[in-house]
NUSE-802415 format. One record per residue (C-alpha): x, y, z; chain. Coordinates in Angstrom, 2 decimals, always signed. Example, Ala and Ser with C-alpha at 12.3 -4.5 7.8 and 13.67 -1.06 7.14 Angstrom:
<pts>
((+12.30, -4.50, +7.80), 'A');
((+13.67, -1.06, +7.14), 'A');
</pts>
This chain:
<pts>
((+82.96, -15.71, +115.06), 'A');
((+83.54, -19.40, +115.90), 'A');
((+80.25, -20.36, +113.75), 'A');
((+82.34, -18.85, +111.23), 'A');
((+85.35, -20.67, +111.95), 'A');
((+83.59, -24.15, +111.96), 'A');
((+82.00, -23.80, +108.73), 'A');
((+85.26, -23.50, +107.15), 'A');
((+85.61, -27.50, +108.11), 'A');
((+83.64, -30.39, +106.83), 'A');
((+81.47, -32.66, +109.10), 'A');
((+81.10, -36.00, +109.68), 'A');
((+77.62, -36.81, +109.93), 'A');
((+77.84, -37.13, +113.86), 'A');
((+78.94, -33.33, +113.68), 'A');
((+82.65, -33.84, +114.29), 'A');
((+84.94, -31.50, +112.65), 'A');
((+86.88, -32.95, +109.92), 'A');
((+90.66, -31.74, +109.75), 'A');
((+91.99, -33.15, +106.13), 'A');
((+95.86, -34.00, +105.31), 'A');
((+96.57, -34.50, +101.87), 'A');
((+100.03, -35.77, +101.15), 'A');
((+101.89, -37.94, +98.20), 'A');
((+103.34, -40.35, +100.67), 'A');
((+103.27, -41.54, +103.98), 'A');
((+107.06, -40.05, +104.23), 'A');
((+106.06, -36.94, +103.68), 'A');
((+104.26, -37.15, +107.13), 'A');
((+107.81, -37.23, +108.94), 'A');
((+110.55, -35.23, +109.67), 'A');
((+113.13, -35.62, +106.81), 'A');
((+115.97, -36.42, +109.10), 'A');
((+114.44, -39.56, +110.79), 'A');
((+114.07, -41.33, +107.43), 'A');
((+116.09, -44.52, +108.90), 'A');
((+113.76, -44.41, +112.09), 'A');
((+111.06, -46.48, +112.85), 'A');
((+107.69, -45.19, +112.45), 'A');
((+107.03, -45.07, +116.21), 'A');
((+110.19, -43.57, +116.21), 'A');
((+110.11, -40.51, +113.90), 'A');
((+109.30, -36.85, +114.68), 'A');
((+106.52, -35.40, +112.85), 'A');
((+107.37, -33.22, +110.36), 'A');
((+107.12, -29.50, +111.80), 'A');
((+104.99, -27.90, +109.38), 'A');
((+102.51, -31.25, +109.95), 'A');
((+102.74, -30.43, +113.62), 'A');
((+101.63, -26.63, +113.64), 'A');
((+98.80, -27.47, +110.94), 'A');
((+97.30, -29.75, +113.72), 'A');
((+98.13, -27.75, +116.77), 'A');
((+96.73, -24.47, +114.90), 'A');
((+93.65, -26.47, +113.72), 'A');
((+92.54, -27.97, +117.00), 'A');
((+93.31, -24.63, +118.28), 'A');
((+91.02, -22.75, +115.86), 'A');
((+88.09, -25.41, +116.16), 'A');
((+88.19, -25.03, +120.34), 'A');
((+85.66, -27.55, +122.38), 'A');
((+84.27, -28.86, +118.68), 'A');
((+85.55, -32.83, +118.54), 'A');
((+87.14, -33.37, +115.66), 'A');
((+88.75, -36.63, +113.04), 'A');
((+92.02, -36.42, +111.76), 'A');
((+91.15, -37.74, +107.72), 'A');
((+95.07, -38.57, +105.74), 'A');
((+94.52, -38.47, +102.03), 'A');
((+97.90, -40.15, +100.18), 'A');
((+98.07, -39.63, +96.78), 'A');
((+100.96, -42.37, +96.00), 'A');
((+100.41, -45.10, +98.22), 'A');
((+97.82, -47.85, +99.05), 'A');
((+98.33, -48.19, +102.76), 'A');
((+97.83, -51.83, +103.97), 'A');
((+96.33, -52.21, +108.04), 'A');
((+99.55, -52.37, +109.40), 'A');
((+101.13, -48.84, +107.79), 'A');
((+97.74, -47.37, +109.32), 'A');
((+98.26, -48.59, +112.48), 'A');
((+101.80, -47.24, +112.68), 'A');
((+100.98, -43.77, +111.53), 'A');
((+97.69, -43.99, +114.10), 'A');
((+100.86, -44.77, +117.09), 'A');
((+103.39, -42.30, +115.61), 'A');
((+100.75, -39.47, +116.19), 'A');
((+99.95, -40.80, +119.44), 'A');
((+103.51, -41.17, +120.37), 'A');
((+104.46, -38.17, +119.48), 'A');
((+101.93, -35.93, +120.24), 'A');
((+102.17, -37.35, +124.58), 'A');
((+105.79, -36.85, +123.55), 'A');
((+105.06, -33.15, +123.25), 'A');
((+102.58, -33.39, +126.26), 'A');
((+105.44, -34.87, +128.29), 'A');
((+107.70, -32.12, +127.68), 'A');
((+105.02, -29.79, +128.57), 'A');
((+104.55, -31.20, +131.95), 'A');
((+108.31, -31.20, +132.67), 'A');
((+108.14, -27.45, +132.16), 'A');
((+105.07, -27.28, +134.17), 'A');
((+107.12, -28.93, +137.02), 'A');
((+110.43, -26.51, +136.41), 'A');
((+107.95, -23.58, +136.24), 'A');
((+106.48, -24.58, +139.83), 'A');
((+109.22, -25.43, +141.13), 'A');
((+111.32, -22.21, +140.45), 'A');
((+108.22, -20.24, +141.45), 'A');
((+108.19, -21.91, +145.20), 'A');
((+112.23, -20.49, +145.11), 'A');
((+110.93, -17.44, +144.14), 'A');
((+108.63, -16.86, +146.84), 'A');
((+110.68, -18.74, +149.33), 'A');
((+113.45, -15.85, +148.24), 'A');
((+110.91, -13.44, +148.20), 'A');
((+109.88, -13.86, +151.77), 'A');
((+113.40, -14.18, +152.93), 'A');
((+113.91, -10.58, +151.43), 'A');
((+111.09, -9.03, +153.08), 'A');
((+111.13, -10.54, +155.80), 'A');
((+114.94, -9.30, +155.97), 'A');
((+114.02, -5.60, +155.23), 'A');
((+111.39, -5.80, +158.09), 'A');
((+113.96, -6.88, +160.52), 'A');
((+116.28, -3.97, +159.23), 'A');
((+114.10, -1.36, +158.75), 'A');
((+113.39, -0.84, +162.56), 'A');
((+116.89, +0.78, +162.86), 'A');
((+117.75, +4.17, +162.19), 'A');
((+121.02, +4.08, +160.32), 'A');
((+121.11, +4.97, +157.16), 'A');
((+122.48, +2.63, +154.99), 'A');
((+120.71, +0.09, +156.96), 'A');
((+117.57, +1.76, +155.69), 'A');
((+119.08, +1.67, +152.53), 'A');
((+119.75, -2.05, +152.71), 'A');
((+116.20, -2.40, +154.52), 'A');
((+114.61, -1.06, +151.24), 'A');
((+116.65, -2.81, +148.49), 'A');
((+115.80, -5.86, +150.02), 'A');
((+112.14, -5.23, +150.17), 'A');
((+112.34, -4.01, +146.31), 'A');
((+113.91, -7.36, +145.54), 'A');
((+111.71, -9.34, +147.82), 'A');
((+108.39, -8.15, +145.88), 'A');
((+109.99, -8.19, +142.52), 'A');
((+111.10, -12.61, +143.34), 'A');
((+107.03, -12.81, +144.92), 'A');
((+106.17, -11.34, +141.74), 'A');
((+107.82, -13.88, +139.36), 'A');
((+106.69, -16.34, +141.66), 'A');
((+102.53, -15.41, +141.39), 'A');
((+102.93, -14.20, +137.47), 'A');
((+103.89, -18.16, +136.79), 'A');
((+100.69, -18.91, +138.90), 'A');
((+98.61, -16.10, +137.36), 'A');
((+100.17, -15.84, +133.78), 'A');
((+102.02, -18.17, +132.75), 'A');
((+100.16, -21.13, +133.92), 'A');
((+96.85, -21.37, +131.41), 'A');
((+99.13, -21.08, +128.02), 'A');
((+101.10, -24.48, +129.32), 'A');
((+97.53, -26.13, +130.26), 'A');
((+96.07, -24.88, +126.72), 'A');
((+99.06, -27.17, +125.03), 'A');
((+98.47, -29.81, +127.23), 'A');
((+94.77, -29.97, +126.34), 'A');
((+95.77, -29.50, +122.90), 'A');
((+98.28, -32.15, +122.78), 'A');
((+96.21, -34.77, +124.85), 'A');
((+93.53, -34.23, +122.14), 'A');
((+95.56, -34.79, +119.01), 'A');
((+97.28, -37.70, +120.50), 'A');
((+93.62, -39.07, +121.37), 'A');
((+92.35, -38.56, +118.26), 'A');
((+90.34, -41.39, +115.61), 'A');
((+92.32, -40.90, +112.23), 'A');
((+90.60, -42.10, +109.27), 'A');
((+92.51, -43.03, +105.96), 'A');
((+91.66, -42.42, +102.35), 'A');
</pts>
């Protein structure tokens, strides 16, 4: 299946995948709200953004060009350079954002289990009595002590490898050699 996916994609002749953007102008590369921005300044347009995301994505381990195809503009040294920082920027922008939500994720997942153990460790102490409705208590806590250790490991277990996937992703498009035609 990934042969199949590859072959869909030119190749340089070192065997790197070649992702193609064809645009009129250099604007068109940017977010239409940051038009009095500076290049290292300006968002990427969204649709821009997802096309490379979804392409690295589809092309997995493969390395890979970036090739930018203008139709209205001859681009002097300078313009290239700026468009080769804009991605850049942007894209450990993105991978900075990531991380932050990496950190919130790990740190609301050591409250979690620090609740979680409080809980059980609360319906262990009351469950050794025999009243009722400390029972009761004893085994709401205990409910709601698993369910905060679960949230705590799914981060860990599930929730962990999608972030880390878009931080590989990112790191790669921000790292990548762009070629201009």
């Amino acid at each position: 299946m990934k042969n199949k996916i590859i072959n869909r994609y030119d190749t340089t002749p070192n065997g790197e995948v070649i992702i193609k953007i064809a645009t009129q102008n250099v604007e068109d590369l940017y977010n239409y709200y940051d038009k009095k921005s500076t290049f290292l300044k300006k968002d990427l347009s969204e649709p821009l953004v997802q096309y490379l995301i979804q392409s690295v994505d589809e092309i997995g381990n493969h390395t890979f060009v970036l090739q930018f195809y203008f139709d209205n503009n001859t681009l002097n040294v300078s313009t290239k350079e700026k468009i080769q920082n804009s991605i850049g920027d942007y894209f450990s922008y993105l991978q900075e954002l990531e991380q932050k939500k990496m950190k919130e994720q790990i740190r609301n997942s050591f409250i979690f289990m620090f609740i979680g153990f409080c809980f059980v460790s609360f319906a262990l102490i009351l469950g050794r009595n025999e009243n009722f409705v400390l029972e009761i208590i004893s085994e709401g806590a205990m409910v709601g002590g698993w369910v905060s250790l679960w949230e705590a490991l799914a981060t860990f277990l599930i929730r962990w490898l999608p972030l880390r996937k878009k931080l590989t992703l990112y790191r790669r498009i921000a790292s990548a050699e762009i070629h201009f035609f």
